[in-house]
C-alpha positions in Angstrom: 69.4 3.4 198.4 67.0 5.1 195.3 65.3 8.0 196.0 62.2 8.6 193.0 60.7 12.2 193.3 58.3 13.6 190.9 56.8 17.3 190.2 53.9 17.8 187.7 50.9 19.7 186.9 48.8 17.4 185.8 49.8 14.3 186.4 51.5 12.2 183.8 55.2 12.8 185.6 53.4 11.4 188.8 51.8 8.7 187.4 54.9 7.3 185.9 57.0 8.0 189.2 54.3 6.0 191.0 54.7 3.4 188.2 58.7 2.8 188.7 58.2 2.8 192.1 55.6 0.2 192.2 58.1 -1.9 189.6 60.7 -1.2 192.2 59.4 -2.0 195.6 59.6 1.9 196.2 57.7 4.7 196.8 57.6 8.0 194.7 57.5 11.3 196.6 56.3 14.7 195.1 60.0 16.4 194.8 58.9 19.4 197.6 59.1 16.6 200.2 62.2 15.3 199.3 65.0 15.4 202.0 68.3 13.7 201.1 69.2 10.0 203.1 72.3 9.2 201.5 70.7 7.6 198.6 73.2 6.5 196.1 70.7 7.3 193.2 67.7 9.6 192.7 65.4 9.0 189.9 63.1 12.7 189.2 59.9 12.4 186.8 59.2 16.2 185.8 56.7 17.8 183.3 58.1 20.0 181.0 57.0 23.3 180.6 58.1 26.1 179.0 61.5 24.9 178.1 62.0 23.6 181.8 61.9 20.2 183.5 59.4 20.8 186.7 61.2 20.3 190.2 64.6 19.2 188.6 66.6 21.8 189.8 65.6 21.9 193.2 66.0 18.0 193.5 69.7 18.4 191.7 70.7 20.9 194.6 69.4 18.9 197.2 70.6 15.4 196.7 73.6 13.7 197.8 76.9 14.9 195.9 78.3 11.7 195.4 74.3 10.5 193.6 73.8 9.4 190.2 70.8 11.7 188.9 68.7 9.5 186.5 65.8 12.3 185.2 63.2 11.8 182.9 61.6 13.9 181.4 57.5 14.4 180.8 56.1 16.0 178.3 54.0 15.5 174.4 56.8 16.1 172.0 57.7 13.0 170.7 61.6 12.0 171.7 61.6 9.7 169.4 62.1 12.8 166.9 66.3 13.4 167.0 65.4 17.4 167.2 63.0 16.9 170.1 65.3 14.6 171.7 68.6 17.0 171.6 66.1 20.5 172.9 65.0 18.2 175.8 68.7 17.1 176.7 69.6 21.1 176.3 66.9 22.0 178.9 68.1 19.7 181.5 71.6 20.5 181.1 70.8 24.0 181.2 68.9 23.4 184.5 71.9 21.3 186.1 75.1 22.4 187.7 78.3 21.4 185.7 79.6 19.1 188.1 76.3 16.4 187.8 76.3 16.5 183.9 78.8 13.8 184.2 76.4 11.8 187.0 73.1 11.9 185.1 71.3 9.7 182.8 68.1 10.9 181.3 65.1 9.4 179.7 62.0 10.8 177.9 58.6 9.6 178.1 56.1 11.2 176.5 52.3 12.5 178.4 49.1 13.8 178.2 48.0 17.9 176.9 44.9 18.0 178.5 43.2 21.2 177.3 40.1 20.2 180.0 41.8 20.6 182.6 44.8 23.3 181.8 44.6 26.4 183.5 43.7 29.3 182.0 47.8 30.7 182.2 48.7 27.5 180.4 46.0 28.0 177.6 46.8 31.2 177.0 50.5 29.8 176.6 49.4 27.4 174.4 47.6 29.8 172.6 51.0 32.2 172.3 52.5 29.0 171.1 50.5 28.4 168.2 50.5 31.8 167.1 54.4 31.9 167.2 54.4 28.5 165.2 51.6 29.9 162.5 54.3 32.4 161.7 57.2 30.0 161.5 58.7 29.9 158.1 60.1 26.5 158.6 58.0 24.4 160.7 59.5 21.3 161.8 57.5 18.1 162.2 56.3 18.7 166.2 54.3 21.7 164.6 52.1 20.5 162.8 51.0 18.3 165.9 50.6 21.3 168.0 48.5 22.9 165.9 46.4 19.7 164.7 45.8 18.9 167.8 45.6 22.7 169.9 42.2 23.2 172.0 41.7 18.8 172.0 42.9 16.3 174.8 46.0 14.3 173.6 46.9 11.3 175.3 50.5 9.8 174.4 50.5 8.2 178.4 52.3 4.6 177.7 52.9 2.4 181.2 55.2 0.8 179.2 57.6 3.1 178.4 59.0 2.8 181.9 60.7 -0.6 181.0 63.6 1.4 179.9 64.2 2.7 182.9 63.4 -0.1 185.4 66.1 -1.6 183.7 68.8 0.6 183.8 68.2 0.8 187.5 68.3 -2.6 188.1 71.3 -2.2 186.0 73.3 0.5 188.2 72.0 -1.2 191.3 72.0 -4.7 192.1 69.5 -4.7 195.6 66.5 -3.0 193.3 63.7 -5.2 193.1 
């Protein structure tokens, strides 16, 4: 059985969750209503903010001990970037206990920034952001896209990019659809 929870702010991680779970036959349940039924694998879509994957941890502590943890992360940084990719891996480890590092597979998908509809805590964040990265001796590719593209709606949502991911689970599980 294949749980697939999701937490985000504005929607991207949700979107996709209810993507894979269309792909699959399954439904995708925000991660606060999540309650463990033996499921051999749980697949979490979460935002990142901050440094953090949204909803991961609590999903990671709740799920079955014996579960595979498949987690994808949600976010605008480009993963395709090696830099990008290893901080993202790093910020999932960091939120996950030892003993499921050796359990969990992750994937990163890229989002939206939607300065419309951020709220005024995650502008000023952005703002904080920019002004730390202005100051940056060495900027790093990434930069220069955050500040390009600071106060304007990016959209890098791709239904696509789930493929991956449908794939591997069909992989690890014979019965998915």
């Amino acid at each position: 059985m294949i749980a697939i929870t999701y937490s985000t702010c504005y929607g991207s991680a949700g979107e996709y969750a209810a993507l894979l779970g269309r792909t699959l036959g399954l439904e995708a349940i925000e991660s606060s209503s999540y309650a463990p039924a033996g499921e051999s694998m749980v697949i979490h879509f979460g935002g990142l903010y901050a440094g953090s994957m949204r909803g991961l941890k609590d999903v990671a502590l709740r799920m079955p001990d014996s579960a595979e943890l498949v987690a994808v992360s949600v976010g605008v940084a480009d993963p395709t970037l090696p830099d990008n990719a290893s901080r993202i891996d790093a910020d999932i480890r960091r939120c996950l206990p030892q003993s499921m590092l050796p359990r969990t597979t992750i994937f990163r998908l890229r989002g939206r920034l939607l300065y419309s509809r951020l709220s005024a805590k995650h502008r000023a964040m952005m703002w904080m952001l920019c002004r730390f990265i202005e100051r940056r001796k060495a900027r790093r590719e990434e930069d220069d896209l955050i500040l390009s593209t600071y106060g304007t709606d990016i959209d890098f949502f791709d239904p696509a990019s789930i493929a991956p991911i449908s794939e591997y689970v069909r992989s690890r599980t014979p019965n998915a659809h």
